[in-house]
N, C-alpha and C positions, 0 to 999 in steps of 0.2 A: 504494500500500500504506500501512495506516495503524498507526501504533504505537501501542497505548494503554499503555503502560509509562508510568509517571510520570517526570515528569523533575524531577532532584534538579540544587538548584543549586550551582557549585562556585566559590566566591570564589579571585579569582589573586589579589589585590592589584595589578593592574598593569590596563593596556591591552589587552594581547594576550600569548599563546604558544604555542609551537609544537604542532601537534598531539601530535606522542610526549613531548613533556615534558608534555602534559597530561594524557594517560593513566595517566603513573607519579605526578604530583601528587598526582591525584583517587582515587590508590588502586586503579585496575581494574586493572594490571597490575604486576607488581612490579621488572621488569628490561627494560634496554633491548633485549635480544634478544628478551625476550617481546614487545613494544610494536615493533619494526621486524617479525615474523614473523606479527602480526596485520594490520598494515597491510598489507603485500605479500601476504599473503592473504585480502586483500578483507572482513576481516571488522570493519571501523569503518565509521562512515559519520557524513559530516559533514551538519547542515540536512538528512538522510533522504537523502543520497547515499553511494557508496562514495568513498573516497578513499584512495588510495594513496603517499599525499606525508607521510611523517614529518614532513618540515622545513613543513607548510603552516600559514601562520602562523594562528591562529583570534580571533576577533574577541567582543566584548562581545555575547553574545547566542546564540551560536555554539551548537549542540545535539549534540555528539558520542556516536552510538551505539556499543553494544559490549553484547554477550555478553546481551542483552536489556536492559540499563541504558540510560537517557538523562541528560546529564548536559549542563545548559546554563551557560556558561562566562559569568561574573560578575563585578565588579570587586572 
């Protein structure tokens, strides 16, 4: 399946973090129950996979889907 949503980039400042703090950083979600309730309900995807690990740590390049957004994680 292919996504044509553009994908915006989202500077951390750092190396890496965790998938749910990157959700609430970047603005898609606003609170940790929303962002643990989304993941557990399959509805993120990391690199165009589901992923279900709040604490999965995401890497420099990293493309986290959501709600039709893609957003690739940045230094």
């Amino acid at each position: 399946m292919t996504n044509s949503a553009p994908i915006d980039d989202v500077p951390i400042g750092s190396e890496g973090i965790r998938l749910g703090q990157f959700l609430k950083f970047a603005g898609v979600l606003d609170s940790g129950g929303d962002v643990k309730e989304a993941i557990i309900d399959g509805l993120v995807t990391v690199n165009g996979e589901v992923d279900r690990r709040r604490g999965r740590q995401l890497q420099i390049g990293d493309v986290v889907g959501f709600d039709g957004r893609r957003l690739r994680v940045r230094p």
